[in-house]
C-alpha positions in Angstrom: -68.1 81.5 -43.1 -67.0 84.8 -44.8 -63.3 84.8 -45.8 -61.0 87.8 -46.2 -58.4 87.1 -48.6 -54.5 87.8 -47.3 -54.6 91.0 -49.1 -57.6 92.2 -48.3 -59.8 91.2 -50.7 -63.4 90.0 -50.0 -63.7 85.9 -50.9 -67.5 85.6 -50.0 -69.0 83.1 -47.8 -67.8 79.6 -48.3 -67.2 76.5 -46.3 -64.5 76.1 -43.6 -62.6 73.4 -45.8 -62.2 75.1 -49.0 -61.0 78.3 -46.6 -58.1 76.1 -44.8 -57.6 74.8 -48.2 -57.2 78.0 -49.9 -55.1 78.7 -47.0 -52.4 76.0 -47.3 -51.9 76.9 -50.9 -51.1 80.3 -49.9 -49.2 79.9 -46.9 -50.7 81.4 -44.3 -52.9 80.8 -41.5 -56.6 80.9 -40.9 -57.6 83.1 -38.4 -61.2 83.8 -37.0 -61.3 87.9 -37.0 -64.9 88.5 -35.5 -66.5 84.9 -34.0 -70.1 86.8 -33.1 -71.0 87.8 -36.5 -73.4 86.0 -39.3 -72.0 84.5 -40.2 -68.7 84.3 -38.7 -66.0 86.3 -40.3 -62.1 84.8 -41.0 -59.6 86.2 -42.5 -56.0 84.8 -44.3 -52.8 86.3 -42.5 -49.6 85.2 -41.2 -50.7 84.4 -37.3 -47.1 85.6 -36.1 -47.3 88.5 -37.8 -51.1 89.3 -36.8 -50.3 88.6 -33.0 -47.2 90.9 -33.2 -49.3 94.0 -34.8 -52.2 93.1 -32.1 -50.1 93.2 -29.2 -48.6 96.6 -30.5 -51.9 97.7 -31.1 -52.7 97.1 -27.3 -49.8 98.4 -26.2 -50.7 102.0 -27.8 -54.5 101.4 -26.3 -52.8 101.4 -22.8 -51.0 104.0 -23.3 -54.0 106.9 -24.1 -55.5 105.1 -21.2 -53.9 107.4 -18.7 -56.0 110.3 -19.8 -58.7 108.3 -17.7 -57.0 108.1 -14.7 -58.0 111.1 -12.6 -55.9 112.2 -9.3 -57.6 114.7 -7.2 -55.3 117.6 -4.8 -56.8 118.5 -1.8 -56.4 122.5 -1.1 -57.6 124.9 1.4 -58.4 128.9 1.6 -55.3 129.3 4.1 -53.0 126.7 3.0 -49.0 127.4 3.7 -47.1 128.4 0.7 -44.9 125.6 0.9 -47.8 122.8 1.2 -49.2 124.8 -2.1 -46.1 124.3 -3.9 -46.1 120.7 -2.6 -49.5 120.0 -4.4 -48.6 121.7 -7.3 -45.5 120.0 -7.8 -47.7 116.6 -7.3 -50.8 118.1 -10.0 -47.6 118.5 -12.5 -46.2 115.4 -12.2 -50.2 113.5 -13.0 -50.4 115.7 -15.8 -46.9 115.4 -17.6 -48.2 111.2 -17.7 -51.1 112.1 -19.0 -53.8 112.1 -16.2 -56.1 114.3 -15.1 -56.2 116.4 -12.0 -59.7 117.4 -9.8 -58.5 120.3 -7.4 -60.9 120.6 -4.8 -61.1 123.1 -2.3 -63.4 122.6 0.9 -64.6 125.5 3.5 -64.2 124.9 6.9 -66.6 126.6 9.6 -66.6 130.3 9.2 -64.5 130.1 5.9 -67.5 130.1 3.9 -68.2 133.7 4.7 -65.3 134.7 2.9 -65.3 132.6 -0.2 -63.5 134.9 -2.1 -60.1 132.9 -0.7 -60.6 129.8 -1.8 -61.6 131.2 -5.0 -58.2 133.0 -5.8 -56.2 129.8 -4.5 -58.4 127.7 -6.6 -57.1 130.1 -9.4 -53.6 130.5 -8.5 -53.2 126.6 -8.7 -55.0 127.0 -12.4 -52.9 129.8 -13.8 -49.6 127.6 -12.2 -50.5 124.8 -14.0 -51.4 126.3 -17.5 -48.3 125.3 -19.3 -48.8 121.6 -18.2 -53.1 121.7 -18.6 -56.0 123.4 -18.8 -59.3 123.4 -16.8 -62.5 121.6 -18.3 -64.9 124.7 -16.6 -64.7 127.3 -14.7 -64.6 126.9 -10.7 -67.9 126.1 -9.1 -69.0 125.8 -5.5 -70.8 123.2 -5.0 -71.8 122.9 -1.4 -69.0 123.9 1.0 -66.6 122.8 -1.5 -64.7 124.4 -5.0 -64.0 122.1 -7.7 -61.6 122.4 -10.9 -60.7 119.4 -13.0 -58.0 120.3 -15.3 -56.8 118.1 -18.3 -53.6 117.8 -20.3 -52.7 119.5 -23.0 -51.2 117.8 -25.8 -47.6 116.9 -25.8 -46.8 118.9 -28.6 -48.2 121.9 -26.3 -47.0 120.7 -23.0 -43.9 122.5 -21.3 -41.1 120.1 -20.4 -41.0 118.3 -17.2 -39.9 120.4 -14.7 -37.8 117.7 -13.3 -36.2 116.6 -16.4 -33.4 117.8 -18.7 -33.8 120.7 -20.6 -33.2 120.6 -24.5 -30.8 123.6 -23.6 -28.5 121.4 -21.5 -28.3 118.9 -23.7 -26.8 120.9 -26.6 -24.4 122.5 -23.7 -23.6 119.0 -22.9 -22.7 117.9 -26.7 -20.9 121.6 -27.3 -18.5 120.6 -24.4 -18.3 117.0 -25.7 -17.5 118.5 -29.0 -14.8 121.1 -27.8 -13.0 118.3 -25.8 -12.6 116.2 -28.7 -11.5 119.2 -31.2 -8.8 120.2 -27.8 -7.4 117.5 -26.7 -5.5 117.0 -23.2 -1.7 117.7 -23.4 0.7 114.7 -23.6 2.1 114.1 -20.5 5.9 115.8 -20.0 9.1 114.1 -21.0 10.2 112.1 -17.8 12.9 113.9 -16.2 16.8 112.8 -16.7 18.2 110.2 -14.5 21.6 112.1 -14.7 20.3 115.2 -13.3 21.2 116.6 -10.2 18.3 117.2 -7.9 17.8 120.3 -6.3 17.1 120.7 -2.5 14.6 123.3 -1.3 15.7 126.2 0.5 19.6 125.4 -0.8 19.6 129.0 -2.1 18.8 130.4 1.3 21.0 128.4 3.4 24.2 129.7 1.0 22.7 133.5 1.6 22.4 133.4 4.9 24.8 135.3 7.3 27.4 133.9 10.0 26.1 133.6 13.5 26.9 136.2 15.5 28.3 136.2 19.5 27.5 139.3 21.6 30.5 138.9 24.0 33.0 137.3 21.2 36.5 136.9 23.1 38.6 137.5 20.0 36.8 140.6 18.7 40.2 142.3 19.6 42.8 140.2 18.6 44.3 141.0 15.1 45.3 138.6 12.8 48.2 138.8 10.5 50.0 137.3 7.8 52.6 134.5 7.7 55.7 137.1 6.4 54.5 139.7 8.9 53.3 138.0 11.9 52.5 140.2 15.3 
């Protein structure tokens, strides 16, 4: 078999037990790297470390693999503004993960006499999307239907999720952060004097208020006078 050294080197074609001893000597592990080949093809690396760098590997495959998922939106010439932004909002989503969107438009019955509709929706829903992707070709009809498939840009290019926090926010966020911890909160006031008289509400206004009054007071006539002088 043809052995790759643990550094990368080429060690020619030689036989399985001189590999697994060269192997032991250098402490690592003898791993078969492409079975189908003539002859077969082994290489000298530390298994853990080989499985760990494979499953990362992997784990990056899976993640471009999105850009081959395709989602389609179903639109039509006289579709309600709100169902628009509905599919729109949907054909965003696909493309911020990294999936491609076929918009399709399909004529119904006398709709295709006025094509020019569907056209300019078809449009509409491509200029909305522009910051998120951009269309492979140009609308074509093809039979009674319009279709668009629209890919994402890179993320370096992409707008933000709409749905997500802004980078704007954030720094608003940490500013606020930062000015609480530069001003803190007040200490709380001294606690207030056992020894001190309380004060009732309204006291003030009971003192100021005037006497009562009588409208037919009996002894509105009757003088008073003093002890040395009486009356």
């Amino acid at each position: 078999m043809r052995v790759i050294g643990d550094n990368g080197q080429q060690l020619g074609v030689i036989p399985l037990s001189e590999a697994l001893t060269q192997a032991r000597a250098r402490g690592v592990d003898l791993v078969e790297v492409a079975p189908n080949a003539t002859p077969p093809v082994c290489r000298m690396v530390d298994f853990g470390k080989y499985k760990y760098e494979q499953e990362k590997r992997q784990k990056e495959n899976r993640k471009h693999q999105h850009a081959s998922k395709v989602k389609e939106i179903q639109l039509s010439a006289t579709i309600d503004p709100h169902d628009f932004q509905t599919k729109l909002d949907h054909a965003i989503e696909f493309l911020c993960e990294d999936m491609k969107v076929k918009a399709s438009l399909r004529f119904r019955g006398r709709e295709m006499a006025h094509t020019e509709f569907g056209f300019k929706t078809i449009r509409r829903f491509i200029a909305e999307v522009a910051p998120w992707g951009h269309p492979d070709f140009e609308p074509k009809l093809t039979g009674r239907s319009v279709n668009v498939m629209v890919s994402p840009l890179p993320r370096n290019r992409r707008a933000p999720h709409p749905k997500g926090s802004s980078p704007a926010t954030a720094e608003t966020q940490s500013e606020d952060a930062g000015k609480s911890a530069d001003n803190p909160a007040p200490p709380n006031p001294a606690p207030a004097r056992s020894d001190a008289v309380p004060v009732r509400r309204g006291a003030a206004s009971q003192d100021a208020a005037p006497e009562p009054t009588f409208s037919n007071n009996p002894f509105d006539g009757l003088q008073m006078g003093s002890a040395d002088n009486p009356k």
